[in-house]
N, C-alpha and C positions, 0 to 999 in steps of 0.2 A: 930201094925204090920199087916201088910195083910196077912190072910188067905189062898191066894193061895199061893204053893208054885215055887219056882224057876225053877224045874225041870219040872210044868207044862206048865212054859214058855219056857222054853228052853235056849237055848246059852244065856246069858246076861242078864241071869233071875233075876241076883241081884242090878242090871240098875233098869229092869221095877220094882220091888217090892220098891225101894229106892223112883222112881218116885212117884209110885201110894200113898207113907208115906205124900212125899213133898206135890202133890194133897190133900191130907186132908188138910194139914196143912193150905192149899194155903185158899182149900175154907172154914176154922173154922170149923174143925169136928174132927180133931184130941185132942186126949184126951178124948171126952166126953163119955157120955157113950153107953158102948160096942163099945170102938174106934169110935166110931161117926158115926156106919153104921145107926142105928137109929136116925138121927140126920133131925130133918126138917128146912129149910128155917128160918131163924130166930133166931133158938138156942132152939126153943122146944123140946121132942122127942115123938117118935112113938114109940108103942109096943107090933108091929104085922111085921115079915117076909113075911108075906102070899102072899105079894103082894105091889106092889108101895103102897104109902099110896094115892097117890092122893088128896093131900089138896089142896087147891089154900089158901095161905098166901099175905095177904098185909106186905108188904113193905114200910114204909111212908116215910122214905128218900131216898128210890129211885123211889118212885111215883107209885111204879107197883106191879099187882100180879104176885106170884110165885109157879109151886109146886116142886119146888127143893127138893130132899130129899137123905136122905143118906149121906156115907162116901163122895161119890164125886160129892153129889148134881145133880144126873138125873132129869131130867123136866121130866114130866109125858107123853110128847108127844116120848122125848127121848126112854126112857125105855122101851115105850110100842115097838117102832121097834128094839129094842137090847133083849129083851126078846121073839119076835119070830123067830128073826133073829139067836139066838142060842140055841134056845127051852127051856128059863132058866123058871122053873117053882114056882121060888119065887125070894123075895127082902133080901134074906139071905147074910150074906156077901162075900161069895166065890162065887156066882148070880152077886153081884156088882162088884167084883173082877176082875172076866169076860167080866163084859159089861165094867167097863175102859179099859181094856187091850184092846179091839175091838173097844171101840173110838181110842186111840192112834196108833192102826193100819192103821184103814180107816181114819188117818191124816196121813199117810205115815211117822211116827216118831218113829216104834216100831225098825227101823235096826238103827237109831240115837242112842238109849237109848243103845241096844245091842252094840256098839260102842263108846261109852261112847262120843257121840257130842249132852250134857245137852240142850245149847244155841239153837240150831239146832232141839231139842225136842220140846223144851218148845216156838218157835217160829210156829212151826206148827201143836200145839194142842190148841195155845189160842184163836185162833176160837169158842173151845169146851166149854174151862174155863174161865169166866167171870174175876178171879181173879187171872188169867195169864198177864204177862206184855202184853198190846201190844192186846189185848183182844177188845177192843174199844166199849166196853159196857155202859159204865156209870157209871162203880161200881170201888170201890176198886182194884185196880191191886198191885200186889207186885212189888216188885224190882227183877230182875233176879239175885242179888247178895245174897239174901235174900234167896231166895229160892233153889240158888246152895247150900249154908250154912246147909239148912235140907235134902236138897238129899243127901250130900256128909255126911253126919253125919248119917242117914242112909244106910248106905252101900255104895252107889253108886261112879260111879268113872266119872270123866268128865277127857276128854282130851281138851276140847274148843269147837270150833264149828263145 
């Protein structure tokens, strides 16, 4: 369960919190441990908040390195402009919390989510997430049906698109 709570988000706060479950789930981090905020690229973990962990991890079947890390898997190029952009002074989970909620804003998806048009979310943040449908990464994408299933079972409500 995420860390921030709904009231910090505001109106439809239990959209984004249901969202940011499914995002785990989407990118492999949900469950693991400490919810997966410590979770690096691969399925290893880190275990230090202090800061991104900045590894570069290979990848062998998808050819590439990575320093994804975390609940919702930040690149390290990522985080570093999300952590001065909201002056967040560690990689603690309520840090990451944050810096998703502010990806899915600057996707123009946060009044979707508050709104409950899931489709219409998760369309204009798979830019973000590699393992978002529709993503066109390389990698693993889920099914949009898949991942309504974890949003709506945590909390969330969808009206369509």
């Amino acid at each position: 369960m995420p860390r921030i709570t709904a009231a910090q988000i505001g109106a439809g706060g239990a959209n984004v919190c249901a969202f940011l479950d499914m995002l785990a789930f989407s990118e492999g981090t949900a469950g693991r441990g400490e919810d997966g905020y410590n979770v690096l690229v691969g399925g290893s973990l880190f275990s230090s908040y202090h800061a991104h962990p900045e590894r570069s991890v290979w990848l062998p079947r998808y050819q590439v390195h990575s320093t994804a890390a975390g609940r919702y898997q930040f690149l390290r190029r990522t985080w570093r402009g999300l952590a001065q952009q909201l002056k967040l002074s560690d990689f603690g989970p309520e840090s990451q919390d944050l810096g998703a909620v502010e990806l899915i804003r600057g996707r123009k998806a946060l009044e979707d989510l508050r709104a409950g048009r899931f489709a219409s979310a998760i369309e204009k943040c798979a830019p973000e997430w590699a393992s978002l449908p529709g993503a066109g990464y390389g990698q693993r994408e889920h099914k949009l049906e898949s991942l309504l299933r974890v949003y709506l079972a945590a909390g969330g409500y969808s009206k369509g698109k």
